[in-house]
N, C-alpha and C positions, 0 to 999 in steps of 0.2 A: 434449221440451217446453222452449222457450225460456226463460230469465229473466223478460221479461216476459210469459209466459204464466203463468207460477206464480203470478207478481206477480197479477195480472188475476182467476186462480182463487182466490187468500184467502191467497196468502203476505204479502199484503200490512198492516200494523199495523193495527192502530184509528187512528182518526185524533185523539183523546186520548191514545194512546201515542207521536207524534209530535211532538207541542206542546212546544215550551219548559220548562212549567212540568210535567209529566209526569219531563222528563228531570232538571231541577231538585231536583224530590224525590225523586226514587231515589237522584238523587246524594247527598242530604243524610243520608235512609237508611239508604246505605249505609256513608258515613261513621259516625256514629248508631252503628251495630252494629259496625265495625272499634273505635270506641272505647268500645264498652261490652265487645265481646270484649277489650280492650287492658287495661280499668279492672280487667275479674273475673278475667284470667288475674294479675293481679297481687294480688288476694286471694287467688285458688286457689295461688298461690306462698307469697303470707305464710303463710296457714293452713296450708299443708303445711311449709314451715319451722318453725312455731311447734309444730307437734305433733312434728314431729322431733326438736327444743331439751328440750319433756319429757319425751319418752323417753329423750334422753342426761343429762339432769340427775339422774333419778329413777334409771337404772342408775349413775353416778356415785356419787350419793346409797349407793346398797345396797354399792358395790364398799368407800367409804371405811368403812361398817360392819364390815365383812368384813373390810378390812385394821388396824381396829382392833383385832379379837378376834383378830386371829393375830399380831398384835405383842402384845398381851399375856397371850396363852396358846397362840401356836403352832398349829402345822396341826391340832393335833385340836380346838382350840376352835374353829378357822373353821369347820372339817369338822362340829361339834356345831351350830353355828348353821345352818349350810345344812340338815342334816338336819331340825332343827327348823323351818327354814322352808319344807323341800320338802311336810313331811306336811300333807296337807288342801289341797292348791290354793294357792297364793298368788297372789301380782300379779306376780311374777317367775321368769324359770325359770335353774335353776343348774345348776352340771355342774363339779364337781371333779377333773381325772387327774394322773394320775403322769406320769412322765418318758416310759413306756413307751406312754401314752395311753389307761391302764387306766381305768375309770371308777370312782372313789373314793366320791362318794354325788355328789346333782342328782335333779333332777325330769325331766330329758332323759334319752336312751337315749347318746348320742353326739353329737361335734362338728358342727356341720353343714359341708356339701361349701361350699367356696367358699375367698377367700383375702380375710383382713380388710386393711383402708387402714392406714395408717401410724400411727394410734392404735388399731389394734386391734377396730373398728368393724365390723361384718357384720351383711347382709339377709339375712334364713333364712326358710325355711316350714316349720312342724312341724304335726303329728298332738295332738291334747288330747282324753284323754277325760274328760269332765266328771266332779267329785267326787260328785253326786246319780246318776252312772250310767256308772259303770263301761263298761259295754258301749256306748254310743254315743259314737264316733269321732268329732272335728271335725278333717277333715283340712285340709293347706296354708292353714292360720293364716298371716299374717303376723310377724314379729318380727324385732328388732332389739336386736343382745346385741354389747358388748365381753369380751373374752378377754384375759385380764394374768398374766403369770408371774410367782405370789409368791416363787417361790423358784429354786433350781437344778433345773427339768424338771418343776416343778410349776407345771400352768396351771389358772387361773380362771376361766369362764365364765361371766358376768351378764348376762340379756337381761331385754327384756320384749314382751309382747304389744301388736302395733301394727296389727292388724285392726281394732278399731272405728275407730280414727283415719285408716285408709286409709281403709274406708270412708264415713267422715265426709268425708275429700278428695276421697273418687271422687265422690260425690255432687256436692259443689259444682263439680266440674271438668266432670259434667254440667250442672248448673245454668246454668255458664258459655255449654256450648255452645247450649242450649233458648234461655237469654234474648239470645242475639247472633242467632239463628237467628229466632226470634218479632222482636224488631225490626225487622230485615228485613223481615222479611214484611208488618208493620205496618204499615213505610213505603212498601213497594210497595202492599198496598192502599188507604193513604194518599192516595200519588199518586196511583194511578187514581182516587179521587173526587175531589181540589182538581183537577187536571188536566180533568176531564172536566166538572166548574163552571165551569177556567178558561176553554177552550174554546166553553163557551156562552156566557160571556159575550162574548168575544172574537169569536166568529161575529156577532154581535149588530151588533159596530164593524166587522165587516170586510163582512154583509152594506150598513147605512149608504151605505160608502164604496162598492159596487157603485152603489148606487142613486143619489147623486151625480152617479157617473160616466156615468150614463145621462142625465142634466141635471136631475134633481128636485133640486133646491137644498133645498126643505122638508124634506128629509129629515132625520129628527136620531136620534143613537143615543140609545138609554135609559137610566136612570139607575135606580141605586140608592142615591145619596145614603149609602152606607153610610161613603165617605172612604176607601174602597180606592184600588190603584192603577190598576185597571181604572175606578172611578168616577171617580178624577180625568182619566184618558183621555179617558173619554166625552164630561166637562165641557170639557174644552179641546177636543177633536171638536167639541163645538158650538158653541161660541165662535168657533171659526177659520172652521166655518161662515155665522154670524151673520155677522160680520164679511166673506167676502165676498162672501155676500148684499146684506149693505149699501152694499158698494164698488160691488155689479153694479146697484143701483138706484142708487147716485149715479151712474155711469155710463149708466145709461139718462138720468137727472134733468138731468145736464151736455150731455147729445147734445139733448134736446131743449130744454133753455136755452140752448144754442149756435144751432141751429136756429129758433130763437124770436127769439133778437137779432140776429145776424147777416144773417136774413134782409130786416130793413128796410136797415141801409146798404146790401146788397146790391143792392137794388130799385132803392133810390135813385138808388147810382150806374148801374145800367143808363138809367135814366131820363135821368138827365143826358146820358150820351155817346149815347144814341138822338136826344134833343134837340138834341144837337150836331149830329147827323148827318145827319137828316132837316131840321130847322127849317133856315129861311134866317137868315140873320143874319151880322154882320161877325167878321174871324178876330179879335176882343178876345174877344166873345161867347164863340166856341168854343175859345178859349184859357182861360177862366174856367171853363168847362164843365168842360175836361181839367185844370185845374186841383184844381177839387174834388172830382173823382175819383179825383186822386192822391192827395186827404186822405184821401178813405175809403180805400183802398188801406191808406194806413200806418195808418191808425185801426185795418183788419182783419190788419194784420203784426204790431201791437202788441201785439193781444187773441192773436196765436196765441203770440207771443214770452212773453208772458205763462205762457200755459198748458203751453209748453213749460220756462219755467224753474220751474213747480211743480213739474210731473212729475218735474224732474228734484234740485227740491231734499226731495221727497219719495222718491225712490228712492237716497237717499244719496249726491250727487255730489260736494255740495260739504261733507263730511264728513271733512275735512283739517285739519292741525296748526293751531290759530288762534294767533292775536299780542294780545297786550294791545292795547287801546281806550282808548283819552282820552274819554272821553263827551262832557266839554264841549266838544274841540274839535270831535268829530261833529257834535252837535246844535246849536252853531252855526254851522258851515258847512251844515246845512239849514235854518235859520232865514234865514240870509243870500240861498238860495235862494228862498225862500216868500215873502218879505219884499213883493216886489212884487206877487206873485201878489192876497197877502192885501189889501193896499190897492187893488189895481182892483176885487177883492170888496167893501171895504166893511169888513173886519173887522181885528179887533186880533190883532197876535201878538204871545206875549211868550216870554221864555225864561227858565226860573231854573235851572240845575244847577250844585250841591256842586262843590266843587274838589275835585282827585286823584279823580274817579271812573273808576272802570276797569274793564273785564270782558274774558275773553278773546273773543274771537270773530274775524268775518270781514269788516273795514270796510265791504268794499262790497254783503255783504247789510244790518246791522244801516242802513247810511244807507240804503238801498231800504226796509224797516222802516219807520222815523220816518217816511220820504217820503209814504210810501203813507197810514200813520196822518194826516199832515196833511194831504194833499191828499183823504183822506176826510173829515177833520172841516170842509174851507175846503169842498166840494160842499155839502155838508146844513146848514150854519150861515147864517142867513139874515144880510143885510146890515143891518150892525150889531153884530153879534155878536163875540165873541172866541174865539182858541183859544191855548193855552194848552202851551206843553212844558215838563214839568217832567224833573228826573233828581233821584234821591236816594235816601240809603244808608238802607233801612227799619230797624224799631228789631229785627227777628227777621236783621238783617247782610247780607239780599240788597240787589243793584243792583235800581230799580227808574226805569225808563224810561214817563210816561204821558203822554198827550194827552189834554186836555178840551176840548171845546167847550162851546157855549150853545143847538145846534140842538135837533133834536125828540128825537132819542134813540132806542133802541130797543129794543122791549118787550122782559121778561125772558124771555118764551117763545119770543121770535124769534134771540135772540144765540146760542143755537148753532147755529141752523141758518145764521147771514149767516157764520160760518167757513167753511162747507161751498165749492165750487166753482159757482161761476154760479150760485149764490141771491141773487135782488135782490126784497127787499120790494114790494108791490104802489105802492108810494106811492113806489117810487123808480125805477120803470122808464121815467119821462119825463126822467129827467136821464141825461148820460152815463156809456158804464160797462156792461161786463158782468159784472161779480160778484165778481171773481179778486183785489182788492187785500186784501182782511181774508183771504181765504186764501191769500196769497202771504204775510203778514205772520205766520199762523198757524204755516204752516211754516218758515218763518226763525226761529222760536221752538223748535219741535220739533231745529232742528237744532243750535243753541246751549244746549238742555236748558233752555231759559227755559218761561214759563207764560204766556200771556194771557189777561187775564181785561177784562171790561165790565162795568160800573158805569153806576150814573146821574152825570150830572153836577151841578155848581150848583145848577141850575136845578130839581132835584130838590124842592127846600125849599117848603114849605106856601107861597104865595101869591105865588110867583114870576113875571112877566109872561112870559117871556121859556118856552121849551120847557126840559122837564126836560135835557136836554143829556146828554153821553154822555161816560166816560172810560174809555181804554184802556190798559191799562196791560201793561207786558212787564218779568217779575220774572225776575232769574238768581237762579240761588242762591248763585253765590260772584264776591266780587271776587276782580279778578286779583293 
């Protein structure tokens, strides 16, 4: 049977053992129990250390007793006190011999087998029959006894019983192993429930994103509002959605407001050079003809030139090192430009900007900017009227750049949507223009990090003759 036959037959994981977050928490687990085995082998060390330290303290203890009664009354006093301490059981076991190894008095039969450390120090098992009963045996005790020669070929033996305290160690050093062993385990069943949550939730975003990809745009993954990370996922899944959803309908809305205006010059000019063509008339005639339909021509290279340098200042092109800006020499070199404009219109322009104002940017988007702002507000401002450029340093420290006029204005329901690409109001689609200059403006804003925002103008004021009027203004947030 091949590899992927096994696979195929159930060699193959759950598919919550696979996931990310499965792997995540074993791993954490696993760690988890390396150092809780790491934390309790270092208690089961103290602890055995520390029972170690009183067994040698408390033999210590009994030896300097011992070497005190036989400095002052010699080997038969030692020998006296041992005896007296061997009868009835004690907490210590003793063993006194001679040179020859004979056993003098003790509570032991004989030395134990082994070879003590270099103070004297020895692990021993012995045999104890309890003092309540004679006859029953507790064999291979543990203990731990020093041996000192007090004299020439006379040695000393003092231990003590160190059984309970092993087992006291034994115990926690299983203890050790159960609670490093139970973590583990804990966290592997752990993970396979968060894993197997996490998984469904995550099928939930990846099923979504099938269904997407099949072209149901409506489709939106679910939420739990819980402020996880998988909810914050969802949330921004659908937002990206939303978004472009909404790109895809201003993209249908632009195709057919293209479509919609484009199609009368269009007409037009067919009209004309048919007229040319067919109708008799002298070559001025059809030199006029082919004249104005080289205006609609550039009229319709404009509007694409146009829509071409949105896209492109929308897609980050011209997103390059900017140069400090003189404001007022900009904005009077477009004033200088308008100047004429304004007066075959009819209206007044005027100009006031702050000296030393500055911002970084990109001269020849920011003067395409202003341009657009006033040769939108000279369109809609009836003759008569004025428009108005101001520059100045607001009192919260940004650059602010506006244009006011005196025209009709425009409702506050409709100013986001005249940002938009080829949105033109129902009441402005007999003048020229296909929609592109407040969002050719919009974007030159997005790309110098400025703001635009629309106001009413002047004319806004209770009992004003003249239309509320419109101001727009473009705010940086930092001078250069």
């Amino acid at each position: 049977m091949t590899d992927t036959t096994r696979q195929d037959a159930g060699w193959k994981l759950p598919a919550f053992m696979r996931t990310t977050a499965f792997r995540l928490t074993l791993l954490s687990a696993a760690l988890f129990a390396l150092s809780s085995f790491v934390i309790l082998t270092l208690v089961y060390t103290a602890t055995a250390g520390a029972a170690t330290r009183r067994a040698e303290a408390a033999v210590n203890e009994e030896l300097g007793r011992i070497e005190q009664r036989y400095l002052a009354g010699g080997g038969q006093a030692a020998n006296r006190y041992i005896l007296q301490r061997s009868v009835g059981g004690g907490e210590f076991l003793y063993l006194l011999v001679d040179e020859t190894g004979r056993r003098i008095s003790g509570n032991i039969s004989g030395l134990p087998a082994g070879t003590p450390d270099g103070e004297g120090w020895i692990n021993f098992s012995y045999d104890r029959a309890p003092v309540e009963d004679e006859q029953a045996v507790e064999a291979g005790r543990d203990a731990r006894a020093r041996i000192l020669e007090v004299e020439s070929g006379l040695r000393l033996f003092v231990g003590v019983d160190m059984e309970e305290e092993n087992r006291f160690v034994g115990e926690a050093l299983n203890a050790v192993l159960i609670a490093s062993g139970l973590a583990l385990a804990l966290g592997i069943v752990s993970g396979a429930v968060v894993s197997r949550r996490f998984a469904r939730r995550l099928e939930t975003i990846n099923a979504a994103s099938r269904e997407v990809m099949r072209g149901r745009l409506d489709t939106r993954a679910p939420r739990t509002f819980s402020g996880d990370d998988l909810d914050e996922l969802s949330g921004n899944f659908n937002a990206m959605l939303d978004r472009i959803e909404h790109l895809m309908q201003r993209m249908r809305t632009a195709g057919d407001s293209i479509a919609h205006d484009l199609r009368l010059p269009l007409t037009r000019m067919r009209g004309r050079l048919e007229s040319a063509l067919v109708e008799a008339g002298d070559l001025a005639d059809r030199e006029a003809a082919l004249a104005q339909a080289v205006a609609d021509v550039d009229e319709l290279i404009k509007t694409f030139n146009a829509v071409l340098s949105l896209s492109r200042l929308q897609a980050g092109e011209r997103r390059r090192a900017f140069e400090p800006i003189d404001l007022c020499e900009l904005t009077a070199d477009v004033v200088e430009l308008y100047e004429p404009v304004c007066e075959d219109a009819g209206l007044e322009l005027d100009c006031d900007c702050e000296e030393r104002l500055k911002v970084l940017g990109d001269r020849e988007l920011l003067a395409q900017a202003i341009a657009n702002l006033i040769d939108n507000a000279v369109k809609y401002t009836p003759d008569g009227g004025a428009v108005m450029l101001r520059g100045r340093k607001t009192s919260g420290g940004q650059v602010e750049i506006s244009v006011t006029d005196t025209g009709p204005g425009i409702p506050a329901d409709d100013r986001s949507r005249v940002l938009e690409r080829f949105v033109r109001l129902e009441k402005s689609r007999s003048l020229p223009g296909v929609g592109l200059g407040l969002s050719l403006v919009h974007a030159i804003a997005e790309v110098h990090g400025a703001s635009l925002t629309l106001d009413d103008g002047p004319g806004a004021v209770e009992g004003a003759e003249s239309g509320p009027g419109l101001r727009i203004a473009l705010s940086f947030e930092k001078a250069a």
